[in-house]
C-alpha positions in Angstrom: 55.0 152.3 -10.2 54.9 152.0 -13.8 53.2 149.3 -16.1 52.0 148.4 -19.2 48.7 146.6 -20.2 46.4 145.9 -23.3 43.1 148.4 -22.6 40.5 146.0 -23.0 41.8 143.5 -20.1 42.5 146.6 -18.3 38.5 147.6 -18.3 37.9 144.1 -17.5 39.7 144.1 -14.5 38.8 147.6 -13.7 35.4 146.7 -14.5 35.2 143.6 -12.1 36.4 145.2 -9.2 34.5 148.5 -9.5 31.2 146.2 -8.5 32.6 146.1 -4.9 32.2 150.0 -4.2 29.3 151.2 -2.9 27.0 153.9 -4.7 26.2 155.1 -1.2 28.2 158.2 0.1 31.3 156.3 1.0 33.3 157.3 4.2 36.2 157.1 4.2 37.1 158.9 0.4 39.8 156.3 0.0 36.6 153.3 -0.2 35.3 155.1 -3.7 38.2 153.9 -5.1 40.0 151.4 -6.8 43.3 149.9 -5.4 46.2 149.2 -8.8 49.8 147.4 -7.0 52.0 146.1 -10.1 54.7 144.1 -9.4 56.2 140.7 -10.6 55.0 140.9 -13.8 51.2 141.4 -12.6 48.9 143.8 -12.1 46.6 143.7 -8.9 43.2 145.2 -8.7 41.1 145.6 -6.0 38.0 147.5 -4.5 35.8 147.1 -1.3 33.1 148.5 0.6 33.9 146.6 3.9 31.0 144.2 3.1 32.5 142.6 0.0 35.7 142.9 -1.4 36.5 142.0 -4.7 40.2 141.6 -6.1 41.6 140.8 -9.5 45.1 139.7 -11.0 45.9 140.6 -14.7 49.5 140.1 -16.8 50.9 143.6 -17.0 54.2 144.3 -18.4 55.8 146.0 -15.0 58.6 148.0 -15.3 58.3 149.7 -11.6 56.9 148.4 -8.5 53.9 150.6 -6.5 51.0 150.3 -5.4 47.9 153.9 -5.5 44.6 154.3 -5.4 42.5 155.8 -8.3 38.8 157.6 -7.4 36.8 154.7 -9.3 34.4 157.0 -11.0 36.8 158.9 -13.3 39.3 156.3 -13.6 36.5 153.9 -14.8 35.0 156.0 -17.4 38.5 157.0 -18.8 39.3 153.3 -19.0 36.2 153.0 -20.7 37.1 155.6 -23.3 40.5 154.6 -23.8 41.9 153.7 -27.6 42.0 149.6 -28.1 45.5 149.5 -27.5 48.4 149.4 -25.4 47.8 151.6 -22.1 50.5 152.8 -19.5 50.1 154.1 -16.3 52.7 155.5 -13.7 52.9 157.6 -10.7 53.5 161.1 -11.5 54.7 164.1 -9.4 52.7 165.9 -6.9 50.5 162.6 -6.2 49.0 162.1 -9.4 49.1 159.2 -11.6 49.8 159.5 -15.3 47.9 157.6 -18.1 49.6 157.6 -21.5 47.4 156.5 -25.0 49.6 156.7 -27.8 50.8 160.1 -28.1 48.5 161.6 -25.8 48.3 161.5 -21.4 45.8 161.9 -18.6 46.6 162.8 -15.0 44.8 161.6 -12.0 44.7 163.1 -8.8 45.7 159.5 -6.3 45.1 158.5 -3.0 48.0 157.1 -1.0 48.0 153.1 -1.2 48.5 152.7 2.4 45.4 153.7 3.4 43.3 151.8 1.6 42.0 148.4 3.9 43.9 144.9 2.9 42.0 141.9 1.4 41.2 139.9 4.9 43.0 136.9 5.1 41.8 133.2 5.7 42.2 130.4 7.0 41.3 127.4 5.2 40.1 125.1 7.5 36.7 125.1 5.8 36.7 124.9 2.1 35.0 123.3 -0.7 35.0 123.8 -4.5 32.4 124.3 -6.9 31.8 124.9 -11.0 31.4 128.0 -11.8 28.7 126.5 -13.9 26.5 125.2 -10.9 27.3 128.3 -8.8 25.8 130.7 -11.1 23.1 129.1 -12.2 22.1 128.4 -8.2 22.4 131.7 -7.3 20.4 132.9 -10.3 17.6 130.6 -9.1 18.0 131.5 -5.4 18.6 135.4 -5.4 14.9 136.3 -6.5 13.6 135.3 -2.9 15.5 137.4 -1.1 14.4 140.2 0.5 15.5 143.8 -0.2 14.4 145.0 3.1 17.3 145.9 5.2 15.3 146.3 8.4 15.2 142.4 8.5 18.8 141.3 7.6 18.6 137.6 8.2 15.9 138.2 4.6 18.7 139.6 2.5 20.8 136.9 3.1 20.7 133.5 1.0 21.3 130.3 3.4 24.5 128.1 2.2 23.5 124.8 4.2 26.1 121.8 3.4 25.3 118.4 4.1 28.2 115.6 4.7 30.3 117.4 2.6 28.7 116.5 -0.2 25.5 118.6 -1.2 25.1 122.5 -0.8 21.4 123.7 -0.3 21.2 127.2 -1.1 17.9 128.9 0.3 16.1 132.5 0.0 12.8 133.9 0.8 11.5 137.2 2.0 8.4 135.8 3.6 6.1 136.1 0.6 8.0 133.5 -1.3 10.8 130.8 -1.3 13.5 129.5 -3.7 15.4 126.7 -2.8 18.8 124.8 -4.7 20.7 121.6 -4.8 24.4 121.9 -6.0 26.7 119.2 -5.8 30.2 120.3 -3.9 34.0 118.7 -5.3 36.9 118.1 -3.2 35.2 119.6 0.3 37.3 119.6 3.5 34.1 119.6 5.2 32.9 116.3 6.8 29.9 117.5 9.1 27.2 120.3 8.0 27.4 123.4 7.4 25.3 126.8 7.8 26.0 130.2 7.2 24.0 133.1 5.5 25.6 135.6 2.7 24.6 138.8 1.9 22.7 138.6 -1.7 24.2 141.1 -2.6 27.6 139.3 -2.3 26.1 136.7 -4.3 24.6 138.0 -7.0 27.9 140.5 -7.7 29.7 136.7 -7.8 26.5 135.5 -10.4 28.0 138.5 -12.5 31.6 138.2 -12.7 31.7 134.3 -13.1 30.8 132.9 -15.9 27.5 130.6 -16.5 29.4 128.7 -19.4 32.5 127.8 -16.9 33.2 125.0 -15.9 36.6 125.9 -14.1 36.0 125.4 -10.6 35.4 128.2 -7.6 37.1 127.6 -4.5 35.3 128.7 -1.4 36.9 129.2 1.8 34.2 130.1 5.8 36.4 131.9 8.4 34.5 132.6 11.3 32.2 135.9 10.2 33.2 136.0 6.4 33.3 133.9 3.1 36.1 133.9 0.9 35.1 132.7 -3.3 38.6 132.5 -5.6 39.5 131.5 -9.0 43.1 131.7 -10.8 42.7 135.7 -11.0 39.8 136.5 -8.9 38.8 136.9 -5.3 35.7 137.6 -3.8 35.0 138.1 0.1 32.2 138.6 2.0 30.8 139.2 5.3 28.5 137.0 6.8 25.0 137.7 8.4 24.8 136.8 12.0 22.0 135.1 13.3 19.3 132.3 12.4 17.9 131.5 9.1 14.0 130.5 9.1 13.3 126.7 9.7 12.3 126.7 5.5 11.6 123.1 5.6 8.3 123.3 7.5 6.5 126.0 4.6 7.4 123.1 2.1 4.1 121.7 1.2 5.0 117.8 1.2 1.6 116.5 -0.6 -0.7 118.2 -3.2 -4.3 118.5 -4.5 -3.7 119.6 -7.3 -1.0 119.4 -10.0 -0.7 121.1 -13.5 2.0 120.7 -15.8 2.1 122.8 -18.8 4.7 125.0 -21.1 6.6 127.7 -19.4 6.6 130.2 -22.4 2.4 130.3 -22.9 2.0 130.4 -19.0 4.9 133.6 -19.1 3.0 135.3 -21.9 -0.2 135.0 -20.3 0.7 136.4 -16.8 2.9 139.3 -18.2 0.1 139.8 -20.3 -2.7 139.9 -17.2 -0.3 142.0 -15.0 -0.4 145.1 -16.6 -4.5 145.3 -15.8 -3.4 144.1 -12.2 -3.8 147.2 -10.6 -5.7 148.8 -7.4 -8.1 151.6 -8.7 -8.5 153.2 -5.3 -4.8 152.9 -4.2 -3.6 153.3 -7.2 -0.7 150.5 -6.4 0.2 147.7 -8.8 -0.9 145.0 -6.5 -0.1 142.6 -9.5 -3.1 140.2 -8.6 -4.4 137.7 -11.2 -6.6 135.3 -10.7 -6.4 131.5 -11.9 -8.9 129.1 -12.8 -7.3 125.5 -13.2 -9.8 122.9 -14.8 -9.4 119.7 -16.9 -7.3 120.9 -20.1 -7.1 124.7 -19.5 -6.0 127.3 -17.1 -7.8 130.7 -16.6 -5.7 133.6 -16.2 -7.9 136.7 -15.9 -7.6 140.4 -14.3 -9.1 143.4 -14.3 -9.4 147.0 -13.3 -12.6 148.8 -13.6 -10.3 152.5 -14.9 -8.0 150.0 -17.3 -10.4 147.3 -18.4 -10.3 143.4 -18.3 -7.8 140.5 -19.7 -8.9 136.5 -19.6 -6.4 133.9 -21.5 -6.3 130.3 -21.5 -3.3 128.3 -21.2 -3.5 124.6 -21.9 -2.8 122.7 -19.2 -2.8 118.6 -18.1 -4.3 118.7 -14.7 -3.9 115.9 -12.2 -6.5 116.3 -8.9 -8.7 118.6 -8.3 -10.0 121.7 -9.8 -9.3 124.9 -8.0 -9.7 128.4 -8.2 -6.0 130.8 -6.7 -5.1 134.2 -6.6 -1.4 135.2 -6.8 0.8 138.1 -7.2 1.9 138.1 -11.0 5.1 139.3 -10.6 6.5 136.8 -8.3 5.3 134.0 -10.5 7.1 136.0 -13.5 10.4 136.0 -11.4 10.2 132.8 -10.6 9.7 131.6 -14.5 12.3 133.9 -16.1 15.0 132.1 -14.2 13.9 128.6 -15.4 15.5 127.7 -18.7 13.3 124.0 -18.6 10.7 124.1 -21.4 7.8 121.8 -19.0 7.1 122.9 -15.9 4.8 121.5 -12.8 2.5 123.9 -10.3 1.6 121.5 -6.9 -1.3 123.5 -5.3 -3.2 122.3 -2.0 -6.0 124.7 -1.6 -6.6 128.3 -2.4 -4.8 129.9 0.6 -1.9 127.4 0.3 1.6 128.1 -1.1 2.1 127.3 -4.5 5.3 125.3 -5.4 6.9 126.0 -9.3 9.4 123.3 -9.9 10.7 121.6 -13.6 9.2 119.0 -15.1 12.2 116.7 -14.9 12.2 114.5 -11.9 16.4 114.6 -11.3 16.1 118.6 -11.0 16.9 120.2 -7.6 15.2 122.9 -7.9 11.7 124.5 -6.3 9.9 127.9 -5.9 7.4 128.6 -3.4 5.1 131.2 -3.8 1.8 132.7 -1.3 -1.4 132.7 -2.7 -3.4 136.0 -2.2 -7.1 135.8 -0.5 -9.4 136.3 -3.6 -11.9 139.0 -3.1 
């Protein structure tokens, strides 16, 4: 093997890939690494921890055909380190591989190629294609609900759920709170619905490596257990989590008591603000409780610890309904706002031990947050 290739598309790709390996003790060795085959005119990366697998294609000036495998961490950083300007890199004697920089070399110790698992293949039976645009932004929205708790899997999975081929709903929560998104689906070889859950994880190393700004589309591809995501030079697989996602629709508050609409930024300010006095004095935990007081024209954010001190702001507000007095953890109401990019936002409350839903202003947008009040004491 022996190729040619400009060093900063060669961190890209190295970089792209290297999100697929775990930072877990891997077993086997040959999974830390990072899998290079050149060959007709191309350079193929890849990398996988057996959950996702990520592979990408770069122009590469071959001049011999191979295929090794390079222990990510070294080969990474050295990439990383490398002069901007042409880099080659060909198999050595004694199983090592040999980097050459102008007049200077590094050599790796490899892994044989042949051990190192295949990129699954799929059938494409089931396949749609969406922006890369609306992807990302959907899984930006979506991801903060999911759980981190491995105990409960089905939790740290976002729900895809397709409708006639047409719309893809795109659901997390971890129990304590709920984010749900709309994204319309192009040229779909599904007719009937659709439900599978991915691994966040899987989908938030896609948010990553696509671009927000794209609007080139992302062809996705279900096969039985796993999910298949591909672009002209990237591919992304996944495993899917078995078993049944939580009926969401029934937690979604369909009428309201009270509504406020106000400015995202002031409201932001003030509960980043509140949550750093938002602590237990006895448990010393950062509960991240602050307490809300919505009347005509103003909203009350206030918390307090008796070892810190005390905070009260007032955001202006319009306020349709009634008044109403609500306790919530700051820091999920923070997620939820530093994914919004809408200026006006609405909060649709029902009572003080209801959840809380956090949606945009705009009446067109398909997207909602629902958050759980705490009991005030």
């Amino acid at each position: 093997m022996r190729f040619s290739i400009d060093q900063a598309a060669f961190l890209n790709g190295v970089q792209t890939v290297q999100r697929a390996i775990s930072t877990k003790n891997v077993l086997p060795p040959i999974l830390s690494g990072i899998y290079l085959e050149a060959g007709d005119g191309k350079l193929i990366l890849r990398a996988t921890d057996l959950e996702i697998g990520i592979e990408s294609v770069l122009p590469a000036t071959v001049s011999g055909e191979g295929a090794v495998v390079l222990p990510a961490r070294y080969f990474t950083e050295i990439v990383r380190k490398l002069p901007a300007m042409e880099i080659t890199v060909e198999e050595a004697d004694n199983g090592q591989v040999r980097i050459s920089y102008g007049k200077s070399e590094i050599l790796l110790n490899a892994y044989d190629a042949d051990e190192f698992p295949a990129l699954q293949d799929f059938r494409d039976d089931v396949s749609f294609e969406i922006s890369q645009s609306r992807l990302t932004s959907a899984i930006r929205n979506v991801s903060i609900a999911a759980s981190v708790d491995y105990s409960r899997p089905i939790f740290t999975g976002i729900l895809l759920e397709m409708v006639d081929g047409k719309l893809l709903k795109m659901v997390a929560t971890d129990t304590h709170r709920l984010a749900y998104c709309e994204v319309q689906v192009d040229a779909a070889t599904v007719e009937d619905s659709l439900s599978l859950i991915v691994p966040s994880r899987s989908l938030n190393e896609l948010g990553r490596i696509f671009s927000p700004e794209e609007e080139a589309m992302v062809r996705i591809v279900v096969d039985e257990n796993k999910i298949l995501f591909e672009t002209e030079n990237i591919r992304i697989t996944s495993r899917l989590i078995e078993g049944k996602f939580v009926n969401y629709r029934q937690v979604i508050p369909e009428s309201w008591n009270t509504r406020v609409r106000m400015l995202r930024k002031p409201f932001y300010d003030a509960l980043d603000r509140a949550s750093l006095l938002s602590r237990d004095d006895l448990s010393k935990k950062k509960l991240n409780t602050v307490k809300m007081v919505i009347d005509e024209g103003a909203m009350e954010i206030s918390s307090k610890s008796a070892q810190i001190g005390e905070l009260e702001e007032k955001v202006p507000v319009h306020l349709e309904g009634e008044r109403l007095e609500i306790g919530f953890n700051s820091r999920y109401l923070l997620d939820v706002l530093r994914v919004m990019d809408q200026e006006e936002i609405v909060l649709d409350l029902t009572s003080p031990l209801s959840p809380g839903i956090i949606r945009p202003l705009e009446e067109n947008n398909n997207t909602l947050f629902l958050v759980l009040p705490i009991r005030l004491g």
